[in-house]
C-alpha positions in Angstrom: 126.6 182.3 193.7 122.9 180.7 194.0 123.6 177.4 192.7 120.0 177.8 190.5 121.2 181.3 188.9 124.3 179.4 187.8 123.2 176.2 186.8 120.3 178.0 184.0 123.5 179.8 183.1 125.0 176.9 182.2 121.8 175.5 180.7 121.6 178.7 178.2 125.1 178.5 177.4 125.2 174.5 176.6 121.8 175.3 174.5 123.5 178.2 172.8 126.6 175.9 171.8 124.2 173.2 170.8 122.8 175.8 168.1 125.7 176.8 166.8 127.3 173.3 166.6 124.1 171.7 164.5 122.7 173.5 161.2 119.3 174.1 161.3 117.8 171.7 157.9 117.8 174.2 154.8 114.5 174.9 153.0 114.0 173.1 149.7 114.1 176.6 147.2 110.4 177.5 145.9 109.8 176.3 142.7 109.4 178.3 139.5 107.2 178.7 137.1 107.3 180.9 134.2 103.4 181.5 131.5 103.6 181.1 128.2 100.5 182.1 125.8 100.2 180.6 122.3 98.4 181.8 119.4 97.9 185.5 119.6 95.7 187.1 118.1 93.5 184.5 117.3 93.2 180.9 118.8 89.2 179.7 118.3 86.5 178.9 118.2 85.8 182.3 119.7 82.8 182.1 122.3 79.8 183.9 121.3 79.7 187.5 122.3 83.2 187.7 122.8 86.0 189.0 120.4 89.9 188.1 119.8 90.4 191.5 121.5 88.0 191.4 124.4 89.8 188.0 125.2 93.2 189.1 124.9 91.9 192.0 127.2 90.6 189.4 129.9 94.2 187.3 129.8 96.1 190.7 130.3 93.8 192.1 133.1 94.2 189.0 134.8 98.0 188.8 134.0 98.5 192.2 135.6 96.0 192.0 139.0 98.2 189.5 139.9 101.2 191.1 139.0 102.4 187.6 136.8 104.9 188.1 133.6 104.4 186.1 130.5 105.2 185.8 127.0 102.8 186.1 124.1 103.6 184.1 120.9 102.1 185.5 117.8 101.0 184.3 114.2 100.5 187.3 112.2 98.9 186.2 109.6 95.8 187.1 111.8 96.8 190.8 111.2 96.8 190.2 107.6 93.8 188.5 107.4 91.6 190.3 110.1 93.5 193.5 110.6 91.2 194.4 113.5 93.3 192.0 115.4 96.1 194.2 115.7 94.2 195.8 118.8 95.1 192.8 120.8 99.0 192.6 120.3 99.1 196.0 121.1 97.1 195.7 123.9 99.5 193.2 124.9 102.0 195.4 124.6 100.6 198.5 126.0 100.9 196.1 129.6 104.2 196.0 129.3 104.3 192.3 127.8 106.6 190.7 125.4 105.4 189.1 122.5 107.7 186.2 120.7 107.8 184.4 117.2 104.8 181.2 116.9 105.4 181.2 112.6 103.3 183.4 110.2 100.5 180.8 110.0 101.2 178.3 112.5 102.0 175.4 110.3 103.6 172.1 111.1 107.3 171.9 110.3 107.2 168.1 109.8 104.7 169.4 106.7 107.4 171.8 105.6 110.7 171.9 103.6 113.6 173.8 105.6 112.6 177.0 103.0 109.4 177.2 104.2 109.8 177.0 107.5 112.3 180.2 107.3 110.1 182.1 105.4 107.3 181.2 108.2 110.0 182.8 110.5 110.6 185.7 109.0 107.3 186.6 107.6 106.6 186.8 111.3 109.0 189.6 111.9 107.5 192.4 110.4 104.7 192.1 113.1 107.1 191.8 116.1 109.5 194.3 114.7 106.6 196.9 114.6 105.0 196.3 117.9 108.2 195.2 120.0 109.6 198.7 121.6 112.4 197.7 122.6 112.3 193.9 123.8 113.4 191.1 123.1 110.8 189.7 120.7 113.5 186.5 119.3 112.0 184.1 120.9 110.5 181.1 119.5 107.7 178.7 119.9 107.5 176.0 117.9 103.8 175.9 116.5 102.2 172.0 117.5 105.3 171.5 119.6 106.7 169.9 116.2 110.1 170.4 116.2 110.0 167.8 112.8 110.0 164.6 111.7 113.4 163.7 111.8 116.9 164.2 113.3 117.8 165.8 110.1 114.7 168.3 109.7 115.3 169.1 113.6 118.5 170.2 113.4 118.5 172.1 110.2 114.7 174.5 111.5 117.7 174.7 115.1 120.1 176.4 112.3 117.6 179.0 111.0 116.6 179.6 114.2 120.5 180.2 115.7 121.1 181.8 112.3 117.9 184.1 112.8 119.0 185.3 116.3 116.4 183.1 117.9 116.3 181.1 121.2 113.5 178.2 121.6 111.4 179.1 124.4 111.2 175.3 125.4 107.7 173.6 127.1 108.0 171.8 130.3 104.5 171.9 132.0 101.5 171.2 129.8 97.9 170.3 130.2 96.2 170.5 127.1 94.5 173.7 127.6 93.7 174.3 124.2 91.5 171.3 124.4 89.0 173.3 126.4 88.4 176.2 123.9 85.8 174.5 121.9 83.9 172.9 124.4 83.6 176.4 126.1 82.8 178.0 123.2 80.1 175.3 122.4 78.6 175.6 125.8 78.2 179.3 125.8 76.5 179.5 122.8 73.8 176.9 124.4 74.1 178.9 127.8 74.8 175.4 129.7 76.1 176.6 132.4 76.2 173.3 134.5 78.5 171.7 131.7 80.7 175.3 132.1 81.2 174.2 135.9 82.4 170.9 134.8 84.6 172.4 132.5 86.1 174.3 135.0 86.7 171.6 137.6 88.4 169.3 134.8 90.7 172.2 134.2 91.9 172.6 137.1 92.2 168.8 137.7 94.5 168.9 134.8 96.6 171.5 135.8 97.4 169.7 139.3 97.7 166.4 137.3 100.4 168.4 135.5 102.5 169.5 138.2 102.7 166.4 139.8 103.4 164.6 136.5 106.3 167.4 135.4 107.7 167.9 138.7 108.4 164.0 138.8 109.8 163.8 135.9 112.2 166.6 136.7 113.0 165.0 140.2 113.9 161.9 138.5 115.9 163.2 136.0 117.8 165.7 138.0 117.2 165.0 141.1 115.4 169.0 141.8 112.3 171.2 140.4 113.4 172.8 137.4 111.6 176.6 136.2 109.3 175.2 134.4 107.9 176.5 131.4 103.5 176.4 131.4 101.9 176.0 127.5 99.2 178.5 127.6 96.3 179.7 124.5 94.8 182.7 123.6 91.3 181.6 124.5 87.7 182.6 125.6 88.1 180.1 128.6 91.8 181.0 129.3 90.8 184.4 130.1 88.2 182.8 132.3 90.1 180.6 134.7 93.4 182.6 134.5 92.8 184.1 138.0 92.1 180.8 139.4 95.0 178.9 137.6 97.5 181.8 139.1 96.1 181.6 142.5 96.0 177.8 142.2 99.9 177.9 141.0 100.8 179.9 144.0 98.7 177.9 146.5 100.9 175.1 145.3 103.6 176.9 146.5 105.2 178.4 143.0 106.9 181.6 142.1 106.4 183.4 139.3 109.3 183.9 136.9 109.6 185.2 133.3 110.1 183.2 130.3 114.1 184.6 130.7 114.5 183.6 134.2 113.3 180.4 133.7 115.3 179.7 131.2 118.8 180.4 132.2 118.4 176.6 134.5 121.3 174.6 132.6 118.1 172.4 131.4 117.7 174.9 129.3 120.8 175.2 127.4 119.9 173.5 123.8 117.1 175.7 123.9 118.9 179.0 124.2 121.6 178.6 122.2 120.0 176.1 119.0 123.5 176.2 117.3 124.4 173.3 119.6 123.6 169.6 119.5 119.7 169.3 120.5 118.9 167.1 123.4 115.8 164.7 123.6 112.8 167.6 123.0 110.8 168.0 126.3 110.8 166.2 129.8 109.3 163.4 128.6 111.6 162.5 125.9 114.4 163.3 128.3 112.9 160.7 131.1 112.3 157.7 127.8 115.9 158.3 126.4 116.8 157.9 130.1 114.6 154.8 130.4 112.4 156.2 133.0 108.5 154.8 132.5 106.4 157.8 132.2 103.6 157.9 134.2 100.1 157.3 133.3 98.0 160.5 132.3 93.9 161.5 132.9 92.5 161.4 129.3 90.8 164.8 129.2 90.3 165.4 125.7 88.2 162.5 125.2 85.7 163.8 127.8 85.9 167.0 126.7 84.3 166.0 123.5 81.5 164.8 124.6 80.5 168.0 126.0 77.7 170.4 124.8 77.9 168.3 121.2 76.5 170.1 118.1 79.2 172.6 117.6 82.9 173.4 117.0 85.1 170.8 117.4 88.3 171.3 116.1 90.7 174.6 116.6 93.1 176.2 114.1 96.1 175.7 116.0 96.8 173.9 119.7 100.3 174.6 120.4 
């Protein structure tokens, strides 16, 4: 035999052996990331011109071009105090979208007794019941974050909640978007639209702040990316930069998940099932009880302020 023909035999072969004896390095798994939206049907100021229904309409149009699942949180005391706001949750649902529990009137549980704080829960439920169709609507955001003042008021709202059917639906990426609703709102109404491009940029300078910041957290304290869980509002802006903030999430390399999927990660579990013992609320809490220094964050709200002055400055609800 031609000593070349045998010896590129022998060359494949050894190559093919050498392929099978060393794994080729596994891919790190895409990270997850699942939306959240706060404050339906109402989170304001409202920008001029606009309406709680065409902005719900923007945050769903954007939602389905990109083909992204998310969860809508409601307070329903909108409906009974605007009833034209109905249009919006059922717009929502109309896309196919869930809708979850955010309390009747979005109060702060540290400012409640336990009895209150049910009868924000259930007051809720009408809404939801009406409009759900068939899914899972017991889910529950926690209005301000505020999960109470102390271990005893924590764990006795956990007890409605488990008693009520309810899992937590947990937050573990945030930038402060509701901060931006004011200032947008402001600047519309004096048409500046040079302070709305600066707006934008700072948004999405806080939403890559945030990954980095959650995503480190998680690494430290397990080691992976977690599904993580993105605080979102019902406002003007939001519909705004919505297609930007998706496209931005998946140029960073995420996959979207629903509120469901991301939550069955074992990170999750206190949050699912309240009846058992609650953990340190959050990330952050989790990384402190750990002793893990939390990393410095931009000051955005402060800055936001600042700009287009002379109008709205506070919001009814930011969480």
């Amino acid at each position: 035999m031609n000593g070349a023909i045998l010896w590129k035999g022998f060359a494949a072969f050894a190559f093919l052996l050498s392929s099978c004896a060393t794994p080729h390095a596994e891919q790190a798994p895409q990270p997850e990331i699942a939306l959240t939206i706060d404050d339906l049907p109402v989170h304001g100021p409202i920008p001029p011109g606009q309406t709680p229904s065409t902005v719900a309409k923007g945050i769903i149009a954007a939602l389905s071009r990109a083909h992204v699942p998310a969860y809508g949180f409601i307070n329903a005391r909108w409906v009974a105090a605007q009833p034209e706001t109905l249009g919006a949750l059922k717009d929502w649902r109309a896309a196919g979208l869930p809708l979850g529990n955010h309390t009747w009137a979005h109060r702060h549980l540290s400012e409640m007794s336990v009895a209150e704080f049910n009868d924000e829960v259930a007051r809720d439920e009408t809404v939801l019941a009406q409009l759900a169709g068939g899914t899972d609507w017991h889910w529950f955001r926690y209005p301000f974050l505020d999960e109470g003042e102390n271990a005893e008021k924590r764990n006795a709202a956990r007890q409605v909640l488990a008693r009520r059917g309810y899992k937590i639906a947990a937050v573990t990426m945030d930038f402060g978007d509701w901060a931006w609703t004011a200032p947008y709102a402001r600047c519309i109404a004096k048409d500046n639209r040079r302070a709305i491009a600066q707006l934008e940029e700072m948004y999405l300078a806080a939403a890559r702040e945030a990954i980095d910041y959650y995503r480190g957290l998680a690494r430290q304290l397990y080691g992976r990316d977690i599904p993580y869980v993105v605080l979102l509002h019902d406002s003007g802006f939001e519909a705004r930069m919505l297609p930007r903030l998706i496209g931005f999430y998946r140029s960073a390399g995420f996959r979207f998940v629903s509120l469901l999927e991301a939550q069955r990660d074992p990170h999750y579990a206190d949050q699912v099932r309240p009846e058992l013992p609650a953990e340190p609320e959050g990330l952050e809490n989790k990384a402190v009880a750990r002793g893990i220094l939390l990393p410095k964050r931009t000051d955005f709200q402060t800055r936001l302020s600042a700009i287009c002055p002379g109008g709205p400055t506070g919001l009814p609800g930011n969480g």
